[in-house]
C-alpha positions as CSV (number, residue, x, y, z in Angstrom):
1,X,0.0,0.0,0.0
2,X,2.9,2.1,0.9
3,X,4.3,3.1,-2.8
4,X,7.1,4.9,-4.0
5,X,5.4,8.0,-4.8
6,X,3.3,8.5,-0.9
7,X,6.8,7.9,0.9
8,X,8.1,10.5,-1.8
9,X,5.3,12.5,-0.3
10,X,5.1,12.1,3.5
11,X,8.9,13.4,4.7
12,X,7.0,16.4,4.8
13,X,5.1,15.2,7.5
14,X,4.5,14.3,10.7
15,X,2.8,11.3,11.7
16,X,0.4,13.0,14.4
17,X,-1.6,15.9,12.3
18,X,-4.7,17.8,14.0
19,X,-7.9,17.8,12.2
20,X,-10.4,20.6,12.7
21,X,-14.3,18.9,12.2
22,X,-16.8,21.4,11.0
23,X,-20.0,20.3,12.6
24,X,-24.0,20.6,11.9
25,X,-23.9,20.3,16.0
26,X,-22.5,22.4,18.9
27,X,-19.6,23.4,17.3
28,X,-16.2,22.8,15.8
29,X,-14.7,19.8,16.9
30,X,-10.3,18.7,16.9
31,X,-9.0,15.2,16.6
32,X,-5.3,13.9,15.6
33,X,-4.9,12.2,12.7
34,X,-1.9,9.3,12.6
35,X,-0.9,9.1,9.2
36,X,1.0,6.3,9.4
37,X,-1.2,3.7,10.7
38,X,-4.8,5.6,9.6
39,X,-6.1,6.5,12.9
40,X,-8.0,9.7,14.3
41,X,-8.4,9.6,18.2
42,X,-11.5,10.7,20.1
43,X,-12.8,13.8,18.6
44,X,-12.9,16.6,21.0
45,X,-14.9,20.1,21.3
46,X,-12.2,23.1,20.3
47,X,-15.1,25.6,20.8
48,X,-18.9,25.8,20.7
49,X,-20.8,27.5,17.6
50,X,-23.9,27.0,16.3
51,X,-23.7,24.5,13.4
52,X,-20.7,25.7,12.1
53,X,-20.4,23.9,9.3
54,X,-17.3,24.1,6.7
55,X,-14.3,25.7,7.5
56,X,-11.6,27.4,5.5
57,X,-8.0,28.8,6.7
58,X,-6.4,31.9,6.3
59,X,-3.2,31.1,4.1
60,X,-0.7,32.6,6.4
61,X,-1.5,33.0,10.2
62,X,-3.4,30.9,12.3
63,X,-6.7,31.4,11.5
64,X,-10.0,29.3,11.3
65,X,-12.7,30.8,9.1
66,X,-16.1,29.3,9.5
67,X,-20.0,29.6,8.5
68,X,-22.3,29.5,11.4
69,X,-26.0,28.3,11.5
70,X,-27.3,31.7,13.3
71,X,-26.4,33.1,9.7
72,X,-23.0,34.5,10.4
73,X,-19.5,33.7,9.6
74,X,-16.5,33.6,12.3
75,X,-12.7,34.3,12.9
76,X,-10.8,31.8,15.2
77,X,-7.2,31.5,16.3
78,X,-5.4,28.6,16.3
79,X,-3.8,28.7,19.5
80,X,-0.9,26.7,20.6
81,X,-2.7,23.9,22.0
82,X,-5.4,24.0,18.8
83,X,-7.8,25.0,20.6
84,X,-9.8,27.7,19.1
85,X,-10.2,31.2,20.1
86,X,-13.1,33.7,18.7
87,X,-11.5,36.3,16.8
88,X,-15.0,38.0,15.7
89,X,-18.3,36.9,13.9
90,X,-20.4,39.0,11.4
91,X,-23.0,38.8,9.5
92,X,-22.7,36.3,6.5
93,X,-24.8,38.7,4.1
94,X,-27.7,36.8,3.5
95,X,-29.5,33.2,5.0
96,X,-28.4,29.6,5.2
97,X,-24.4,30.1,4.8
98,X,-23.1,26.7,3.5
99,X,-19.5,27.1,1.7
100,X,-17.1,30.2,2.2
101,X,-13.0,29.9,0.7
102,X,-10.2,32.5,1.4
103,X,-8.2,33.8,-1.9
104,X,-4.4,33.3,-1.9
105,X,-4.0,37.0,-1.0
106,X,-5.8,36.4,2.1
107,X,-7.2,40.1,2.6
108,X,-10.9,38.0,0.9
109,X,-13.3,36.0,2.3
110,X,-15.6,34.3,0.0
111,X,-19.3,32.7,1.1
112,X,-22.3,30.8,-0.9
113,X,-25.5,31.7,0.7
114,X,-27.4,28.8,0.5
115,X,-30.6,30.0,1.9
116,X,-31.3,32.9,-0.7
117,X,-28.6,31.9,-2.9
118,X,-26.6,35.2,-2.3
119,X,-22.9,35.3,-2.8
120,X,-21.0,37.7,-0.4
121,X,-17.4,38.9,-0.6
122,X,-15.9,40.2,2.6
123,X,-13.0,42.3,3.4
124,X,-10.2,40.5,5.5
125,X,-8.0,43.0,7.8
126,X,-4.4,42.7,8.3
127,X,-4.8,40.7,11.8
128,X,-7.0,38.3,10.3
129,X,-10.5,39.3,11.4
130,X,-13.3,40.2,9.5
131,X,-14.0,43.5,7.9
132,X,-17.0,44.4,6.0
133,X,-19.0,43.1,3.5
134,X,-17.8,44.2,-0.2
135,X,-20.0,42.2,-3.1
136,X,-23.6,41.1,-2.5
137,X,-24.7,39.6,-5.6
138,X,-28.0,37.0,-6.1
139,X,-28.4,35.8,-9.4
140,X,-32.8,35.2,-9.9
141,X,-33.3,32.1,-11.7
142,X,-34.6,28.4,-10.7
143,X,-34.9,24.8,-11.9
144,X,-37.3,21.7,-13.4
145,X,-36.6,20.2,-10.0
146,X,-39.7,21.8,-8.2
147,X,-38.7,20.4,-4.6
148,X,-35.3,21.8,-4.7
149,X,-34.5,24.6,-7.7
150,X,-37.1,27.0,-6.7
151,X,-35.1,29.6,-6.3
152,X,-31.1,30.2,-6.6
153,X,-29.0,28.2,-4.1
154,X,-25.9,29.1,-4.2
155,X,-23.5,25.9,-3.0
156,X,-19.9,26.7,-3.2
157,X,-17.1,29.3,-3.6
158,X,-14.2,28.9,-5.4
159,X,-11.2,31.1,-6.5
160,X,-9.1,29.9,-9.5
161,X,-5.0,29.7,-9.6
162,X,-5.0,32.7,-10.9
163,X,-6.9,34.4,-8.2
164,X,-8.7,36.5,-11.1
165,X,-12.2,34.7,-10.9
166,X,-14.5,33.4,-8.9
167,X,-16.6,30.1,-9.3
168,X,-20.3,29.7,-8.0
169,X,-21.9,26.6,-8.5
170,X,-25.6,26.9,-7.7
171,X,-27.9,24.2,-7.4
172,X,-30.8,26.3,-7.9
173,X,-30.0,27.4,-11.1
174,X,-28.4,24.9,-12.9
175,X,-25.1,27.3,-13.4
176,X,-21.9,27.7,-12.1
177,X,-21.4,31.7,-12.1
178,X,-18.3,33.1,-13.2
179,X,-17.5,36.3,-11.5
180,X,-14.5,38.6,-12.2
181,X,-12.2,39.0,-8.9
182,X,-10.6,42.2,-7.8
183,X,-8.1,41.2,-5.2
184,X,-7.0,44.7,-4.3
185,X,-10.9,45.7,-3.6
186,X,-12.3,42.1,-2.4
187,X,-14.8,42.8,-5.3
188,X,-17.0,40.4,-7.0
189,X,-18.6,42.1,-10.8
190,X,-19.9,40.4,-14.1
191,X,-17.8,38.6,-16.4
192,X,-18.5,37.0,-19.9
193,X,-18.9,34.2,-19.8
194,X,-21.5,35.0,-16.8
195,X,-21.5,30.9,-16.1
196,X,-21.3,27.4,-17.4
197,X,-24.8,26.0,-18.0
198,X,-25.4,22.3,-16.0
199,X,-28.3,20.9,-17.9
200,X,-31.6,20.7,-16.5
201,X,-31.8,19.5,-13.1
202,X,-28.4,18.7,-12.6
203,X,-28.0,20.8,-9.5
204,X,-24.5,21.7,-9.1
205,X,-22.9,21.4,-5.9
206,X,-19.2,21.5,-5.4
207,X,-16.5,22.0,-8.0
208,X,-12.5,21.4,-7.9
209,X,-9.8,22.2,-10.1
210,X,-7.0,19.3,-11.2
211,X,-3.5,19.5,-9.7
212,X,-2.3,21.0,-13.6
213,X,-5.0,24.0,-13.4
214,X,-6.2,21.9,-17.1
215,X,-9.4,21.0,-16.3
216,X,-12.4,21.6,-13.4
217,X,-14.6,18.9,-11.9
218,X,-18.6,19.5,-10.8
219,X,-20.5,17.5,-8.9
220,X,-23.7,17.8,-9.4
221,X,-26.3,16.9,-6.8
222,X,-29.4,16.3,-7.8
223,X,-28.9,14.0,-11.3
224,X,-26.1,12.1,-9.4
225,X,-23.3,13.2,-12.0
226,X,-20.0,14.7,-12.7
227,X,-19.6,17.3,-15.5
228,X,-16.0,17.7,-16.5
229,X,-14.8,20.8,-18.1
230,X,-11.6,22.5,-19.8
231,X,-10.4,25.4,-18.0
232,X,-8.9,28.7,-19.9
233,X,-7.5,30.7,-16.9
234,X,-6.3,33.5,-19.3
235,X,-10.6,34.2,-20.1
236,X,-11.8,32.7,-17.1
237,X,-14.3,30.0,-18.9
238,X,-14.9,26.3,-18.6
239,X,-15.7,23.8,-21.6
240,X,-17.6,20.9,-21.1
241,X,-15.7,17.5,-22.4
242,X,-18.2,14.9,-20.3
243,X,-20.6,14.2,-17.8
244,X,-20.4,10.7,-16.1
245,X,-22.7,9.2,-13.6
246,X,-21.7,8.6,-9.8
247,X,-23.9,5.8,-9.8
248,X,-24.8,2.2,-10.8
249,X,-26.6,1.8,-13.7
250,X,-29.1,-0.5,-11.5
251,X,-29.2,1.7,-8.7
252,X,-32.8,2.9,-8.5
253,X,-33.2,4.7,-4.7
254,X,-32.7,8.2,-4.0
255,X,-29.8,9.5,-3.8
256,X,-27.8,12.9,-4.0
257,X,-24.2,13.3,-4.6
258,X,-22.1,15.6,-2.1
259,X,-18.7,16.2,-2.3
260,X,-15.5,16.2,-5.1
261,X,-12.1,16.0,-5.2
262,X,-9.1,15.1,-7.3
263,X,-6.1,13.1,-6.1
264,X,-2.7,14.9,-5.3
265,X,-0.8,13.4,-8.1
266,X,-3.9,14.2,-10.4
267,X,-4.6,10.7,-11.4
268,X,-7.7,10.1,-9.8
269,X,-10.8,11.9,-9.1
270,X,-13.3,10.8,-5.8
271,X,-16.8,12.3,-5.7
272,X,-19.6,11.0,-2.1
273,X,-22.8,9.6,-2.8
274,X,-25.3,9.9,-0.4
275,X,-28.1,7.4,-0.4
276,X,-25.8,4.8,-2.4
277,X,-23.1,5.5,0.8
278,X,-20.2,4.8,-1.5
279,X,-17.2,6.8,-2.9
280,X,-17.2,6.8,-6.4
281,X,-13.4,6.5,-7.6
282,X,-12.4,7.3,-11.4
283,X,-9.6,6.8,-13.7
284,X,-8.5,10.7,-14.9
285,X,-6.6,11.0,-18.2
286,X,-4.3,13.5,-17.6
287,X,-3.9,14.7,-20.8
288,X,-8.2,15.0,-21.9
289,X,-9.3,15.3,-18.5
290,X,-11.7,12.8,-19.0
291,X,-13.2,10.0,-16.5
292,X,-13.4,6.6,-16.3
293,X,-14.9,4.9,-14.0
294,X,-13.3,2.6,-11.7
295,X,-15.3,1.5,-8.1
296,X,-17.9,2.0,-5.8
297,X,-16.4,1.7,-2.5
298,X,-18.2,1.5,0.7
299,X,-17.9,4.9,2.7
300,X,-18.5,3.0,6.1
301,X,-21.2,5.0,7.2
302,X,-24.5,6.9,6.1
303,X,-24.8,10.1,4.5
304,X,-20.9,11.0,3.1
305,X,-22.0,14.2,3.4
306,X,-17.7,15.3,3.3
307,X,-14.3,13.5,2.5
308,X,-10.8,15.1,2.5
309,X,-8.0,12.8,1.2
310,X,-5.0,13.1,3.4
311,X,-2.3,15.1,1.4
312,X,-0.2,11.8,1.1
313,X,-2.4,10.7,-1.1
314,X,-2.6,7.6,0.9
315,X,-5.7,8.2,3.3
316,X,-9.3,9.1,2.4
317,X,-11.1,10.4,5.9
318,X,-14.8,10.5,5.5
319,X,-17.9,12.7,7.7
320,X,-21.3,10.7,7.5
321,X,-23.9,13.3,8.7
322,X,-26.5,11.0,9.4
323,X,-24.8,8.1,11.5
324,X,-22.1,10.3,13.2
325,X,-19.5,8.9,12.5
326,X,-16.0,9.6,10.5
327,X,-14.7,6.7,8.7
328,X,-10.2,6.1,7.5
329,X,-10.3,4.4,4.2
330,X,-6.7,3.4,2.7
331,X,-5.8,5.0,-0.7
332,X,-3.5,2.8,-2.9
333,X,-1.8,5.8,-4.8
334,X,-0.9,3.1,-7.5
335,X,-4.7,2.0,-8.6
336,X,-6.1,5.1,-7.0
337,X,-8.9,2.3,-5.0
338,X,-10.1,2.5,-1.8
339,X,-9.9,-0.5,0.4
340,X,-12.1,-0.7,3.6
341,X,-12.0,1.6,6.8
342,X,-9.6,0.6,9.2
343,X,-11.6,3.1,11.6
344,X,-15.1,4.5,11.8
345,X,-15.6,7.2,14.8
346,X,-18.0,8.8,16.5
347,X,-18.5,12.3,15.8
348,X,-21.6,14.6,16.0
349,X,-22.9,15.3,12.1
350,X,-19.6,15.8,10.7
351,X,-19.9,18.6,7.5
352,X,-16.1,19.4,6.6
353,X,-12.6,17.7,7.7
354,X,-9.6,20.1,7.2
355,X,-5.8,19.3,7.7
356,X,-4.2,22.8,8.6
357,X,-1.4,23.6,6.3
358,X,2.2,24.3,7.6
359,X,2.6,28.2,7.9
């Protein structure tokens, strides 16, 4: 299991790594992830919020960014024990805060409003806390899909390599929005394109870029799929090249998909299934981008609502919302397949594992 290219990848290191769980309970939650043997211990509470949800970090100090469920988002410091310390909570801009992303300059915070599908951009200060809110933009629109597309639902936040654009999948609207980025204003305006079109009732989720900055990969929740695009950072627009189920062709409950990510060394892509409580692992071609599918692997609990793969390449931690519980699949970096947990733990309604990066 232990190939070439992960030991090539580990010196880098340490075997104990702290994990920061973003919760739909009583707060954020810290456990210590042993990368050598695949074990978290106990998780335990680094602070109370309300629901808070995913988290992002702030690229150079020791800062915890995170939604919360009383329609704000939050400021934390890291401290020396990883506990977390409130900084300062604001407003998120709008209702049901679901996804929020810091851009490499770190003076932006980015958050998808999924509640009224608003997307806010706010103004990070030098010490890390939050300023005020910049861009408010809601684009009207809604879906076929009567029960969930009603209105716009904004889902994610995501800003490219380039830190020129921003990317907006909304599930409401079938469209991931393409905004133009100012870094030095933290300002959001319209760019053309104005999005990539999902077809009908796809509901688009989350999106990731591949390791090369070639290609982008959206999950879409609703139709169970994965749209793969070309990516042209120098105009800011994606191209679709194919759209591949996450399912079994005999499958026939309900499901929805949740999260999507590529594998460090770009070879593989992993996308959560909830319903179907698998990981759906695919072949990438490196060179098209395209997909092909390679196993449905047991996630180990219910609801996969979030998976992060270890940056080894050799671990793939899961957060199932609905049996509380986080699950340590292996990773063979060679065949990019998931063998079955050596751990499941309890943890209240995981919604986003993080591994800090050095600073």
């Amino acid at each position: 299991m232990k190939t070439l290219l992960s030991l090539l990848l580990v010196p880098t290191l340490s075997f104990g790594q702290h994990v920061y769980i973003g919760t739909s309970a009583d707060g954020i939650y810290l456990s210590e992830f042993n990368s050598e043997n695949g074990t978290l211990t106990e998780p335990k509470l680094a602070t109370k919020y309300e629901r808070p949800g995913f988290q992002a970090f702030h690229p150079e100090k020791p800062i915890l960014y995170t939604i919360g469920g009383n329609n704000t988002v939050a400021a934390f410091t890291m401290e020396a024990d990883h506990s977390l310390s409130l900084i300062n909570s604001i407003s998120c801009g709008g209702k049901g805060p679901c996804h929020l992303t810091v851009d490499s300059t770190a003076k932006t915070l980015a958050v998808a409003n999924y509640g009224d599908g608003s997307i806010i951009t706010i103004k990070i200060k030098p010490d890390g806390s939050l300023g005020e809110i910049i861009s408010n933009i809601i684009t009207p629109g809604n879906g076929p899909n009567k029960d969930r597309q009603e209105t716009p639902h904004a889902h994610g936040v995501y800003f490219d390599h380039t830190n020129n654009f921003l990317f907006v999948p909304d599930l409401g609207i079938d469209k991931t929005l393409i905004f133009k980025f100012d870094p030095a204003t933290s300002s959001i305006t319209a760019h053309e394109p104005t999005a990539f079109i999902a077809p009908p009732g796809s509901g688009p989720r989350h999106m990731t870029f591949s390791p090369d900055k070639k290609h982008a990969y959206i999950i879409n929740e609703l139709l169970s799929t994965i749209t793969v695009a070309s990516y042209t950072p120098s105009k800011g627009s994606l191209k679709e090249i194919q759209t591949i189920p996450t399912l079994p062709k005999d499958f026939t409950d309900p499901n929805i998909t949740a999260e999507i990510e590529v594998h460090p060394t770009g070879k593989f892509v992993y996308a959560s299934n909830r319903g179907h409580d698998t990981i759906a692992v695919f072949k990438r071609d490196q060179t098209t981008g395209e997909l092909t599918f390679l196993q449905h692997a047991p996630c180990g609990g219910k609801h996969p609502r979030h998976f992060i793969i270890h940056p080894s390449g050799t671990w793939l931690l899961c957060g199932h919302m609905h049996s509380d519980t986080i699950s340590i699949l292996p990773l063979d970096t060679e065949t990019g397949l998931l063998s079955p947990p050596t751990q499941t733990i309890s943890c209240p309604k995981p919604a986003c594992i993080l591994f800090p990066k050095p600073l």
